[in-house]
VEXVEXLO-804716 format. One record per residue (C-alpha): residue number from 0; residue in three letters; x, z, y. Coordinates in steps of 0.05 Angstrom, whole numbers, plus 5000, padded with zeros to 4 digits. Example, Ala and Ser with C-alpha at 12.3 -4.5 7.8 and 13.67 -1.06 7.14 Angstrom:
BEGIN
+-----+------+------+------+------+
:  nr : rest :   xx :   zz :   yy :
+-----+------+------+------+------+
:   0 :  Ala : 5246 : 5156 : 4910 :
:   1 :  Ser : 5273 : 5143 : 4979 :
+-----+------+------+------+------+
END
This chain:
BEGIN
+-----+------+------+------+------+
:  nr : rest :   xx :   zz :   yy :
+-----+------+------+------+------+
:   0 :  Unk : 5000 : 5000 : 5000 :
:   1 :  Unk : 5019 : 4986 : 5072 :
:   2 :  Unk : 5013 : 5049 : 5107 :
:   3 :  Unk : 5033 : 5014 : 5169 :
:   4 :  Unk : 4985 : 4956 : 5168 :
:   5 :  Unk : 4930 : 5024 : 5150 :
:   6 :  Unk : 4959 : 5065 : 5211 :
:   7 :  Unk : 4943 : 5001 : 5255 :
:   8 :  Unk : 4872 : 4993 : 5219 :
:   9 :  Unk : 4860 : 5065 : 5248 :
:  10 :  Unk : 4880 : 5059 : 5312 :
:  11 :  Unk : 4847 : 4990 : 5335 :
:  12 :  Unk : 4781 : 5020 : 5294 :
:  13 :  Unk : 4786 : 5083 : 5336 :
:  14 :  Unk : 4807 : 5050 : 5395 :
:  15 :  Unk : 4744 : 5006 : 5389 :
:  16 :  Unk : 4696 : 5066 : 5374 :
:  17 :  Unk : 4722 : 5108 : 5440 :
:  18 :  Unk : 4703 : 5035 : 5479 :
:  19 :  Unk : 4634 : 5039 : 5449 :
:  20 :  Unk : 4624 : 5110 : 5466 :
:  21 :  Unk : 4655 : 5093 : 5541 :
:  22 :  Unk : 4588 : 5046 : 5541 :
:  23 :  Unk : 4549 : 5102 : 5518 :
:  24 :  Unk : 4541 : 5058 : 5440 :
:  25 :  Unk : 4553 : 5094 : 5374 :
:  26 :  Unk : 4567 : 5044 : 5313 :
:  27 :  Unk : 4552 : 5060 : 5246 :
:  28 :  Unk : 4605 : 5088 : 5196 :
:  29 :  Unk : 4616 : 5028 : 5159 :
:  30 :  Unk : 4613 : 4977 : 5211 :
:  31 :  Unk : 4689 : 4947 : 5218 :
:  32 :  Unk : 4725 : 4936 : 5275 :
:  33 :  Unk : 4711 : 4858 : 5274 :
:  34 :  Unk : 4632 : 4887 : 5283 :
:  35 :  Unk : 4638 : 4938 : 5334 :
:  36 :  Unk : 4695 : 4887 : 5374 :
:  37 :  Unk : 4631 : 4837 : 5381 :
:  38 :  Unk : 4583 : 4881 : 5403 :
:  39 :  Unk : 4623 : 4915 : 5449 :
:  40 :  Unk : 4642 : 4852 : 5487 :
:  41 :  Unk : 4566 : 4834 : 5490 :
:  42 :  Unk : 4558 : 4897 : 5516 :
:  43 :  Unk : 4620 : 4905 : 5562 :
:  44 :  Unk : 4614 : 4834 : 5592 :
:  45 :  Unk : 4543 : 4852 : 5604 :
:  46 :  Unk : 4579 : 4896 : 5672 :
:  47 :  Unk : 4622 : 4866 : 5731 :
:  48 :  Unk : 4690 : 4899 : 5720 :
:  49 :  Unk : 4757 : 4887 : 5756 :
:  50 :  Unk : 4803 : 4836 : 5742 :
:  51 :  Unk : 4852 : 4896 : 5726 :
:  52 :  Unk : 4804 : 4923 : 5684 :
:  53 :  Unk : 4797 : 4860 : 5644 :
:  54 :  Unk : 4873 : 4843 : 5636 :
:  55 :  Unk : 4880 : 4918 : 5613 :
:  56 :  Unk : 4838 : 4900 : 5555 :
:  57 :  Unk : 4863 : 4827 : 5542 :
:  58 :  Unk : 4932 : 4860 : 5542 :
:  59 :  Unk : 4912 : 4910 : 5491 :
:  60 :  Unk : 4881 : 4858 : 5444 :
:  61 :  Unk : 4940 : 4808 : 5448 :
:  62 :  Unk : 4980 : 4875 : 5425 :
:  63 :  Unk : 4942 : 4882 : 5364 :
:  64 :  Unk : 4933 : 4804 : 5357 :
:  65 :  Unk : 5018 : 4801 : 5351 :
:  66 :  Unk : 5015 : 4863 : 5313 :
:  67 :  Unk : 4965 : 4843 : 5260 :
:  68 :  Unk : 5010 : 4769 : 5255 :
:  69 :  Unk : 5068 : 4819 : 5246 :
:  70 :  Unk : 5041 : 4844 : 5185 :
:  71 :  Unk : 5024 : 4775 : 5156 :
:  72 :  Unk : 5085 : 4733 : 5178 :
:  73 :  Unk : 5138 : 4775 : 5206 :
:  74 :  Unk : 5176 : 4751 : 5255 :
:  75 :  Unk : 5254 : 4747 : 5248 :
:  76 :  Unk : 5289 : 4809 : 5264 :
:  77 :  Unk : 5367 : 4804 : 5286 :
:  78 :  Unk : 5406 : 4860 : 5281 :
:  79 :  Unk : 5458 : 4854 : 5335 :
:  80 :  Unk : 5525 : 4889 : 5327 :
:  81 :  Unk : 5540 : 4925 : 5396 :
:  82 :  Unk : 5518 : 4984 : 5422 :
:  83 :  Unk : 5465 : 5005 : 5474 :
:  84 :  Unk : 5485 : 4992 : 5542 :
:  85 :  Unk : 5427 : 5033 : 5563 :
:  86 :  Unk : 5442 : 5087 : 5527 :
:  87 :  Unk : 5507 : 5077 : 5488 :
:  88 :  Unk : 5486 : 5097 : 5415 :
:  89 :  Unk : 5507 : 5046 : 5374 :
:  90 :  Unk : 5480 : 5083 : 5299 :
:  91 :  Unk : 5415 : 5122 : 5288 :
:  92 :  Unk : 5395 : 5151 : 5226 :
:  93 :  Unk : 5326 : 5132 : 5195 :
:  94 :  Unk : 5295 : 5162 : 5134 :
:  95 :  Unk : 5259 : 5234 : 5118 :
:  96 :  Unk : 5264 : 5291 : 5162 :
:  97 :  Unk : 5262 : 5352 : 5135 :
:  98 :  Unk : 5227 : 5418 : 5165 :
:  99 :  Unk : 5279 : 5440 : 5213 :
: 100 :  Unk : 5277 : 5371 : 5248 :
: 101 :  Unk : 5347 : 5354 : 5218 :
: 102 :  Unk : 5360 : 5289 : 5181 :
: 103 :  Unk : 5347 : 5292 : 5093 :
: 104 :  Unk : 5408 : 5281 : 5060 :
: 105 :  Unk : 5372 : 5258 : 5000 :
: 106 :  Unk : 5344 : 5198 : 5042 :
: 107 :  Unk : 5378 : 5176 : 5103 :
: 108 :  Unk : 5408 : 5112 : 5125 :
: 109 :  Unk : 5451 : 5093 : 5184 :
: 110 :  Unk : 5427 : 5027 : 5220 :
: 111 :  Unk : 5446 : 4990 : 5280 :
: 112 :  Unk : 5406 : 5010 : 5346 :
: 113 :  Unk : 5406 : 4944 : 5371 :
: 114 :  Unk : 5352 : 4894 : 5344 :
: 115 :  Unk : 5322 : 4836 : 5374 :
: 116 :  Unk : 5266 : 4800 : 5347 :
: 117 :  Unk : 5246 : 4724 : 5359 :
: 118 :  Unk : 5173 : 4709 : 5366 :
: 119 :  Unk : 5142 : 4643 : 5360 :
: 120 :  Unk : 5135 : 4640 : 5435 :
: 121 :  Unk : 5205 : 4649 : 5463 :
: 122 :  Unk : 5174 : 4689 : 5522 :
: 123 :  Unk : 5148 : 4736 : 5466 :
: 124 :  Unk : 5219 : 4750 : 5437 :
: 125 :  Unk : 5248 : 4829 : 5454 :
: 126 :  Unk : 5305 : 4862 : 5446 :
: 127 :  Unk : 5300 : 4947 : 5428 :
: 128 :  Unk : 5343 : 5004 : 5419 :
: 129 :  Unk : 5315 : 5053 : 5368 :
: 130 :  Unk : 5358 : 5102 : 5400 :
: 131 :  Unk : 5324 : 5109 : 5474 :
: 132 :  Unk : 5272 : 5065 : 5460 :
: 133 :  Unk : 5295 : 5023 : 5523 :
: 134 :  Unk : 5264 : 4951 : 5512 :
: 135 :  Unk : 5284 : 4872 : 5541 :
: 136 :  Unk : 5224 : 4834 : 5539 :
: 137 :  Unk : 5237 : 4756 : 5542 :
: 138 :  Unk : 5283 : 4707 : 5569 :
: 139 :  Unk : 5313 : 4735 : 5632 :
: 140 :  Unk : 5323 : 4794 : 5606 :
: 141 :  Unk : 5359 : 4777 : 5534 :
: 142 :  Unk : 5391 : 4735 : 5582 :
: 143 :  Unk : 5419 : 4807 : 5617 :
: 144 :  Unk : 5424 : 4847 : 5558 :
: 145 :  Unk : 5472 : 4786 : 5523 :
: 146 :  Unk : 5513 : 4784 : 5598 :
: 147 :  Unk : 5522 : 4875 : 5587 :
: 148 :  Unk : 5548 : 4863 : 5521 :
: 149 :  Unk : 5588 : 4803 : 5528 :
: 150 :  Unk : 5622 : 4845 : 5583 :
: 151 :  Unk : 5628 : 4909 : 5546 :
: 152 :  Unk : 5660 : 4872 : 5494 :
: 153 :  Unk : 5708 : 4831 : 5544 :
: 154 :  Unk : 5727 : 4906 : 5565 :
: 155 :  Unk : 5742 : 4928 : 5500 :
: 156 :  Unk : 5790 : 4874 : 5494 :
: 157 :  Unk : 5832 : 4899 : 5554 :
: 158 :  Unk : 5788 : 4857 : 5614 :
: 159 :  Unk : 5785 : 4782 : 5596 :
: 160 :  Unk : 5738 : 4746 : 5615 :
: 161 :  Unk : 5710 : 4676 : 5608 :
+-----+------+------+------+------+
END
């Protein structure tokens, strides 16, 4: 089982019920999220709402839109082999906590922080550290993050430059 792809079940099925219960609707137990989506555009677009209002929720239904295509096709992930500059971690440790917050040294592994991941539409594409969290969202910005760590690793190698 996918305990991710459930996790993201729940949310846009919870996400959808608080909506309904912001219009003052209460769906059924066993109506799905597909269900309760429809209705609750009938009933939202029935109301004159602010464009920022409206992009919020486009914004949040593109989100689960890539997420859900995650799940079925996911995208290519590229680990890249540098550290942070945001931050400087280069390692973080995945795997099972245990109950004093430290790290299980039954199951733990060491992976990169850095990881980029190309989307279908290029503008899509991101770059994340799992350390800070600290994110570079499309082109201009890979575009920055490559320039930091092309010149960290210039440094490294006692200042030259291209």
């Amino acid at each position: 089982m996918d305990f991710g792809a459930f996790a993201l079940y729940e949310d846009i099925d919870g996400r959808i019920r608080s909506w309904m219960a912001e219009l003052g609707a209460k769906p059924g137990k066993h109506v799905t999220p597909a269900q309760m989506l429809r209705t609750w555009y009938t009933l939202w677009n029935a109301q004159i709402h602010t464009d920022s209002l409206t992009n919020s929720y486009a914004s949040i239904l593109e989100g689960w839109a890539d997420a859900i295509k995650d799940k079925l096709d996911p995208p290519k992930r590229i680990e890249l082999m540098a550290p942070c500059p945001a931050c400087g971690a280069e390692f973080v440790n995945v795997g099972l906590k245990l109950a004093d917050g430290s790290d299980d040294p039954d199951d733990v592994e060491r992976v990169r922080v850095l990881n980029a991941v190309e989307r279908e539409k290029i503008e899509d594409s991101f770059a994340m550290c799992a350390a800070c969290n600290r994110v570079w969202l499309g082109v201009p910005q890979m575009r920055q993050l490559r320039i930091w760590l092309d010149d960290a690793e210039a440094a490294k190698l006692g200042g030259l430059t291209a």
